[in-house]
N, C-alpha and C positions, 0 to 999 in steps of 0.2 A: 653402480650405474642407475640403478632404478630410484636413488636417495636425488639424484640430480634429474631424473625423470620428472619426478615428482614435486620436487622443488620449481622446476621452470615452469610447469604446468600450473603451480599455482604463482608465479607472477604473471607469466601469461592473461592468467583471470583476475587478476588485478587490474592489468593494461588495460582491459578489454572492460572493465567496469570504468577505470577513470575516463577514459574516449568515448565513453554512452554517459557520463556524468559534462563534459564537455563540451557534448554533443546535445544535451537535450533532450536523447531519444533510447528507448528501451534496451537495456545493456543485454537482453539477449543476443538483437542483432550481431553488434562485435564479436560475443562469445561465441556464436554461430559461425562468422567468419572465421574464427580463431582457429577453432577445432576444424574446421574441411579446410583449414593451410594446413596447420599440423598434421592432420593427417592423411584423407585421400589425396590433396593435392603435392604435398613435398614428400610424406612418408615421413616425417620426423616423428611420431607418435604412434605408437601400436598398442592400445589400452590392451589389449586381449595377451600379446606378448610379454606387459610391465606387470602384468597384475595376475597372471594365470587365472587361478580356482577363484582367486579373491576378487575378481571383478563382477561376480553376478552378486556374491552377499554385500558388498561396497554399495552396488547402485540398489540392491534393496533397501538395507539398512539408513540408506542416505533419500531413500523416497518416503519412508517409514517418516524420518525426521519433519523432511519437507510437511507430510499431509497429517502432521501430530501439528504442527506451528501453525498451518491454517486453520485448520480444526478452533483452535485454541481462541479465537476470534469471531467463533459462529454462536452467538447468544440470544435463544430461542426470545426474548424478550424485543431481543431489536427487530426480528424474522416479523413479526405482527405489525410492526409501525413503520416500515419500509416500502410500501404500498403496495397496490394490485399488480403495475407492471415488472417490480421487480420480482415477487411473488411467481406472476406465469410464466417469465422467463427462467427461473430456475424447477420449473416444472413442467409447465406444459411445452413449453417452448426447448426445455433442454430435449424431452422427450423428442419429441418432432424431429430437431438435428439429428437426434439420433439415427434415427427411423432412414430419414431422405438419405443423411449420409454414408447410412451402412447400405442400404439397398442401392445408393447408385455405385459402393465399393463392390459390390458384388457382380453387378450386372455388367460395369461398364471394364471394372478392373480384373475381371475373370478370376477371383481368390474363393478359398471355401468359405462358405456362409459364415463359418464361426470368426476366422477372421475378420468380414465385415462386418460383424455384428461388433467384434472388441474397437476396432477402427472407428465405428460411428458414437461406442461411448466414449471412448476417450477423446476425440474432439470437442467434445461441448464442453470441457475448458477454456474456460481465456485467461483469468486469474492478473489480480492487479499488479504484478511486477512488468506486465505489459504495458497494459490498459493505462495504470495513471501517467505514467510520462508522455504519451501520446495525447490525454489531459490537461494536463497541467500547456505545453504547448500549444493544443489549438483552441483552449479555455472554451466551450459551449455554454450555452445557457445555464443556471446553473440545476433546473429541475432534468437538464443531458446529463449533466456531469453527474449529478446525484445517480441517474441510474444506473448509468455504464459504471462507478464507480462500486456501488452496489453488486449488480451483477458479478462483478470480477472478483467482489472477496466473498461473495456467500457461497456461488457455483464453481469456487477451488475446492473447498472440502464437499460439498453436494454432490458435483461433476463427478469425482475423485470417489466419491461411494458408491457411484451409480453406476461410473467405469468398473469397478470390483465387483460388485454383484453379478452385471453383466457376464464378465469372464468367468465369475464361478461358474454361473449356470450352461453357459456354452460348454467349458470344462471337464463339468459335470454329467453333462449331456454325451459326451464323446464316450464316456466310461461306462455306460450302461445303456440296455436297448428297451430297459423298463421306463416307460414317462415315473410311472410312481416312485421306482426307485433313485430316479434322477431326482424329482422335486425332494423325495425326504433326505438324500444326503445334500440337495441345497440349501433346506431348512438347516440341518445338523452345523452343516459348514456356517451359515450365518449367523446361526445361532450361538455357536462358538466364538463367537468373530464380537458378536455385542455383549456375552458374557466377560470374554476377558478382559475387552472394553471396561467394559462397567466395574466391573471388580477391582481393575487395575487402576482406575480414578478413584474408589472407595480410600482404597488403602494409601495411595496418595494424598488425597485431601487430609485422612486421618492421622498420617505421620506428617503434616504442617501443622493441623490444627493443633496437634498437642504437643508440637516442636520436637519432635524424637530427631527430628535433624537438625543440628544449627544452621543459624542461617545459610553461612555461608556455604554449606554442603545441600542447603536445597536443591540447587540448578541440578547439577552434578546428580542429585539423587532422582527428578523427573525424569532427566535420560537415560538415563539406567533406567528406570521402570520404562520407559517407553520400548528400548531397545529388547529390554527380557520380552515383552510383554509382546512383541513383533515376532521374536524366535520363537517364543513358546506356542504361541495359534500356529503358526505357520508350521513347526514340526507337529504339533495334533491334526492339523487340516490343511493340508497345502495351500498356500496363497490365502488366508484368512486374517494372514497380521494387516496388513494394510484394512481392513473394515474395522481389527479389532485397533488400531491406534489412532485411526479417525474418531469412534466413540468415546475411547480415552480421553482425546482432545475434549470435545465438545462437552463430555459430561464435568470435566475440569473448570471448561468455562460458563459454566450454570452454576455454578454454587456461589452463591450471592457473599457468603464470608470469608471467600477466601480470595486474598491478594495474590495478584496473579504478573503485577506488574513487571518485575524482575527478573521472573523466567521467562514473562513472554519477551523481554528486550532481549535477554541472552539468546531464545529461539531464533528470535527476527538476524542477530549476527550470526550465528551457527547456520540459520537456512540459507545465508546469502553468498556463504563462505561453500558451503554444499553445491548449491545452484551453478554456480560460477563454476567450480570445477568439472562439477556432474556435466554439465552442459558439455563443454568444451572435451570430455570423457566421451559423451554418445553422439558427437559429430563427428569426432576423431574415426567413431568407429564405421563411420558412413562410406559407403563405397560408390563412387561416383558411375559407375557399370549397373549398379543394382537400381538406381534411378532412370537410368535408359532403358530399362527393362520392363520397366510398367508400360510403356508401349502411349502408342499417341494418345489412346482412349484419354490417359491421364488431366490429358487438356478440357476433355469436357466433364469429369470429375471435379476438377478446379472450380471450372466456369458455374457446375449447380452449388460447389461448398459457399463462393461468394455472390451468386446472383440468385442462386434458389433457395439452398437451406435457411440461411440467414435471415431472409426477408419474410420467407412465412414463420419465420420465427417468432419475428416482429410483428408481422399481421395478427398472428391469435393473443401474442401477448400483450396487445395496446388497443384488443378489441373491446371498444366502448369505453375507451379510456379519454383523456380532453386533449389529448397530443396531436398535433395538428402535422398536414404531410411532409414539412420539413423537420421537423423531429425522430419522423420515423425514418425517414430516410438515413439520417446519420446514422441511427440508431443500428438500419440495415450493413452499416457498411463498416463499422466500427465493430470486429470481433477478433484480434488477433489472439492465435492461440501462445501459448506458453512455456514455461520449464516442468511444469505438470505434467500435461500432455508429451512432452517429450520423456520424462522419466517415467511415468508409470505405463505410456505404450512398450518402452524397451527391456522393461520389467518381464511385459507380458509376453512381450516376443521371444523373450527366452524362454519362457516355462513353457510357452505352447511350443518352440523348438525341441527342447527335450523330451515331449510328449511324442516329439512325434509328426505333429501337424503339418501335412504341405504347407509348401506358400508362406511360412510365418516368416520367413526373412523379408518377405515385406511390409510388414507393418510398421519399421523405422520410418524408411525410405515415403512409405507413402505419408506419414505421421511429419515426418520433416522436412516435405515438399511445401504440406500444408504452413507449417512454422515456416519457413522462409518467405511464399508468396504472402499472407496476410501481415505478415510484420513488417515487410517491403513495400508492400503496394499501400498498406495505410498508413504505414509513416510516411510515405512521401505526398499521399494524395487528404491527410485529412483536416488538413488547415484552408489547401483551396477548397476542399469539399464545403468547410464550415463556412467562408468567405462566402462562397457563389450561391449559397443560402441563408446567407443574413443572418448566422443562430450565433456570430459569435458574442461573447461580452464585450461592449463597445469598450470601456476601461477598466482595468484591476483595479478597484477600490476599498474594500477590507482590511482592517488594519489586525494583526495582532501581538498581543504583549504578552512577554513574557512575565509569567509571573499574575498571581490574583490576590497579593498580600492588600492592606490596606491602601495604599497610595497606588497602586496600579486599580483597586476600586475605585477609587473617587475619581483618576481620571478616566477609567473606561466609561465611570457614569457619566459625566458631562458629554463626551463622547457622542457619546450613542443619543445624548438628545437631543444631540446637533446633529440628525439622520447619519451618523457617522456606523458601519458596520464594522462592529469589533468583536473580538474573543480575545478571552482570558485563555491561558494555557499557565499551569500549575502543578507538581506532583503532588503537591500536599494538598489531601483532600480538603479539610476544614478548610482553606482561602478558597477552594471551590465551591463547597457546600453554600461558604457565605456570597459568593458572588453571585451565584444562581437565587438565591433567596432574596436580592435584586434588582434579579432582573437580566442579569449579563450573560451572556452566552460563554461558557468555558468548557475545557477540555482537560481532564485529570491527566496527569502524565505530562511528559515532555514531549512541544512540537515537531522535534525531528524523527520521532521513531515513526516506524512506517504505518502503525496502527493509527496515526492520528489525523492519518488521511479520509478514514471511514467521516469524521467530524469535520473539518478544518476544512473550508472552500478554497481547496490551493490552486484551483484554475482562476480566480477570482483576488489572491491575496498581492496587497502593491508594498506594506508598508509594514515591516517588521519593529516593535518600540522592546529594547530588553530591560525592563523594570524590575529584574529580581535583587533581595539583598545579596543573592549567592553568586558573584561574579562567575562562578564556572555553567553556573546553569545558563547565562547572557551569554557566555562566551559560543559554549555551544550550539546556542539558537544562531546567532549571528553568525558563526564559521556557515552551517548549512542554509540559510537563506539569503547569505549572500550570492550565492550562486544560483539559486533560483530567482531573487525578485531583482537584485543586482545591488553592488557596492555601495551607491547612492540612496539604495530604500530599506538600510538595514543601521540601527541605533541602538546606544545601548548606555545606559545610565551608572555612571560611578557610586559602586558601593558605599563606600567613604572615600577620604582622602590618603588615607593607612593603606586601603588593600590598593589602591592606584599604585600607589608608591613600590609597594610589595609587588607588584605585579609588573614590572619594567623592564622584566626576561619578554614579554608579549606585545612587541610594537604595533604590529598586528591589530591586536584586540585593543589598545592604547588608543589608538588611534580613530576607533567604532564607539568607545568611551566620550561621546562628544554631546550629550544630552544638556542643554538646558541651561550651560554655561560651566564657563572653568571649576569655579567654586562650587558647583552644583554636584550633590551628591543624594542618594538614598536616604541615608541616614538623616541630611537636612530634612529633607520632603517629608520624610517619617516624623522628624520631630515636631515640622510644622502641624502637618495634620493633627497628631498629638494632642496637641495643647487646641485646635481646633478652627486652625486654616482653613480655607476651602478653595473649591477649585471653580473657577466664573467665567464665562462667556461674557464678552463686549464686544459690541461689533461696532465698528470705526465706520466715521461719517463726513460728509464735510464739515460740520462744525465740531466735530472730534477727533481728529485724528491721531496719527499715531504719536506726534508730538506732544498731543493733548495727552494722551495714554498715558505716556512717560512721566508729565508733568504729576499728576494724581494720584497713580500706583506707583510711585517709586521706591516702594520694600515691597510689590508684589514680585515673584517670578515667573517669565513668560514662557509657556509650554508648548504654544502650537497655536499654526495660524491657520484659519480653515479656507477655505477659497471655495463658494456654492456656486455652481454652475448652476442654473436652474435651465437653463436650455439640455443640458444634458441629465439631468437628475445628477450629479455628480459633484461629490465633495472632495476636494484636494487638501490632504492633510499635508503642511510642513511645518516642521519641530525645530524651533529654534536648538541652537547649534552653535558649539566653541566653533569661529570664526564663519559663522552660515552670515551670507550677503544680502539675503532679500529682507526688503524692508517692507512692512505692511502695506496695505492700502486702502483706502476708502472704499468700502463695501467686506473687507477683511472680518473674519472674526477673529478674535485674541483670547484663548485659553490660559490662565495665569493659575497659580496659587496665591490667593491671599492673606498675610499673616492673618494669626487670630485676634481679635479687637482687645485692648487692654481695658478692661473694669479696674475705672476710678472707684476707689472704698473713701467714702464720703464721714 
């Protein structure tokens, strides 16, 4: 019974990710609804029943995961070039939240101090599995989006350390009535916590760098050290893994020679595979009774998390900065919290349960009162919000290609010197290396993993082009953008005429296959360039038209017609297309390839 427990419960969390993919809007939501059907409201689910003993090392072990994968993303190098406000937002301003929001859990929610104190660090989480799909829909400016997007992946592991520390020292504090002796076992406990850290990244880095594992046993071998590396602090120091696999992470992602791609794609699926269940795990175990119980106060707890903490958040962190009052205002109002906050509060509510602690059964209930109203009230309210203050981007314009080999260079270059905003997207570094040397904006990796959000203006992007020779890399770009930018603004370029053919199991992608004409492949364009083709802008006139066009270049190939709005600053890119209907026009620009010139030898 528990094999079919467990089984439903994870398609359940499939459902609930495809309907917040459908949707538009952050698949916590659903998963949130999920688990209070399953469980306070119908009783089909009793985590604490299916899982006995195994339910507190399940959700530790699977928080451990969660805050090793964000970890993994925080690179002291990008921390310095991300500006001031992101900067005081994860510091001064996490602090602050803190502060407002544990003193008014105290005062106004009548809990022991210790409790508010862990309540007000673990909310200054927001963390982007939230934050970008509420993004990406109500598109802001893009120096909004730059921040909020910011803030959510650097203040997941930041938050996430600053929540641990916290709990120790409160923790620590219950267990001795000496201050001295309190601070030096919170040194001892932290210190433990950034040794095995540290260590446990040495020796990982060490067994890549010198391949003691083959490849394929890498992934597999990260979480194994991650998972040891969590049990072992935490059996020397209670509750110390969680500091010690956040260092892990991070010091992982500081070492400049080591390729990190591939475990962090496998993490990004194992976190999301976790997330999803976990979630729908400590809803289930919500008791709709224990949220009645915080009493009315609860209402103006609410009212300072969204109208007071938030905003002096923003005030000291955009102090003296050039953001003007409708920036800050979204700024104020844009913070939903997380799967973070929901699993490392429930974490802590058990240990401080076991301890002992009054009151610790509500740090859920209060933790995911928070999660419900902010993820509700802004996904519903932050597009008018963005409307009725004029910050949104008037049109998605941004185009990006897959792929940075040669022919995806030459025409990002023309591109972009027709004010066209573009990015390269490439796993192989060397077509990066070369496209950035330039001049093109690109991004290492593949577009769809979640990391390439940090890079990639996806509140901003209209116009997906799939230019790889590797029809599965096109294939893939194009499956996931078409659902974000829609069916009509995603293309994609025929390898050859070989892998087309080979590939007739996929009518699907067959059919996305429509770049540039029937005949038209990769490998032509490749060859053109080659021998020394090039790619030209001409803009059609009345005494040139497209007719004219045709007459002159006809052994060029035509790529894309630009359409300049100059009342709007805005360029419309359309790519000609096996059976595309529009026909140029007078003011048109026309993108072609054209063959390379033949030298007569005289």
């Amino acid at each position: 019974m528990t094999a079919l427990y467990i089984a439903g419960i994870g398609l359940c969390a499939l459902l609930a990710q495809w309907l917040a993919w459908v949707a538009r809007i952050p698949a916590i939501l659903f998963l949130l609804v999920t688990g209070l059907l399953l469980g306070p409201v119908f009783s089909v689910v009793d985590p604490d029943a299916i899982f006995g003993d195994l339910l507190f090392p399940i959700i530790s072990l699977s928080v451990a995961v969660i805050l090793f994968e964000g970890s993994l993303t925080l690179h002291f190098k990008e921390l310095k070039g991300i500006g001031n406000v992101v900067r005081n937002l994860c510091s001064i301003g996490m602090i602050t939240t803190a502060i407002i929001i544990g003193y008014s859990c105290y005062f106004l929610l009548a809990v022991d101090w210790r409790i508010a104190a862990v309540v007000g660090a673990v909310l200054v989480v927001t963390g982007p599995t939230v934050t970008a799909p509420l993004l990406n829909a109500m598109r802001p400016t893009e120096e909004i989006d730059r921040i909020l997007r910011w803030e959510g992946i650097v203040i997941d592991p930041i938050g996430a350390l600053f929540a641990v520390l916290v709990f120790e020292a409160v923790m620590l504090s219950g267990s001795s009535g000496v201050l001295s002796h309190t601070l030096i076992a919170l040194v001892t406990t932290v210190g433990l916590g950034l040794s095995i850290g540290i260590v446990a990244g040495y020796i990982t880095n060490l067994v890549i760098q010198k391949e003691w594992l083959p490849y394929n046993l890498q992934k597999f071998g990260v979480l194994s050290f991650v998972l040891i590396s969590f049990t072992i602090s935490n059996a020397i120091s209670h509750e110390s893994g969680l500091l010690a696999v956040t260092v892990f992470g991070i010091y992982l992602a500081n070492q400049d020679d080591l390729e990190l791609d591939s475990i962090l794609e496998f993490k990004e699926d194992l976190s999301q595979i976790l997330i999803s269940v976990l979630f729908i795990l400590l809803a289930a175990r919500l008791e709709l009774a224990e949220l009645l119980l915080l009493g009315p106060n609860v209402v103006f707890f609410m009212l300072i998390v969204l109208f007071v903490a938030r905003p002096i958040c923003i005030a000291l962190s955009t102090y003296k900065s050039n953001l003007n009052w409708r920036a800050k205002t979204i700024l104020s109002w844009i913070a939903p919290r997380g799967i973070v906050a929901a699993a490392v509060g429930s974490v802590f509510a058990l240990s401080m349960s076991k301890a002992g602690i009054q009151g610790a059964d509500k740090i859920v209930p209060i933790i995911f009162l928070v999660i419900i109203v902010t993820v509700v009230l802004q996904s519903l309210t932050a597009i008018p919000l963005a409307k009725l203050l004029k910050i949104r981007q008037k049109r998605p314009s941004s185009v990006i290609i897959i792929g940075a080999n040669h022919v995806a260079r030459a025409i990002a270059k023309v591109l972009q010197e027709q004010k066209v905003d573009v990015y390269l997207s490439d796993p192989a570094w060397e077509n990066c290396r070369l496209a950035r040397m330039v001049g093109l904006k690109s991004y290492f990796g593949n577009p769809q993993a979640a990391q390439a959000e940090r890079f990639l203006p996806m509140s901003n992007l209209k116009t997906l082009i799939g230019l790889s020779p590797n029809r599965h890399n096109n294939a893939l770009g194009v499956q996931y953008f078409s659902h974000i930018l829609g069916e009509k603004n995603v293309y994609s370029l025929k390898s050859s005429s070989g892998h087309s053919r080979a590939n007739n199991d996929s009518l699907t992608f067959l059919s996305r296959q429509n770049l540039f004409g029937e005949n038209v492949s990769f490998s032509m364009l490749s060859n053109l360039i080659s021998k020394g083709g090039k790619v030209s802008a001409t803009k059609l006139a009345e005494a040139f038209t497209w007719e004219n066009y045709l007459d002159v270049n006809k052994e060029a190939i035509p790529l894309f017609v630009l359409q300049h709005l100059e009342d709007e600053d805005y360029v419309r890119v359309i790519p000609f297309t096996v059976g595309g209907e529009y026909v140029p026009e007078v003011g048109d620009m026309v993108l072609a390839i054209q063959p390379p010139k033949v030298t007569i030898m005289k």
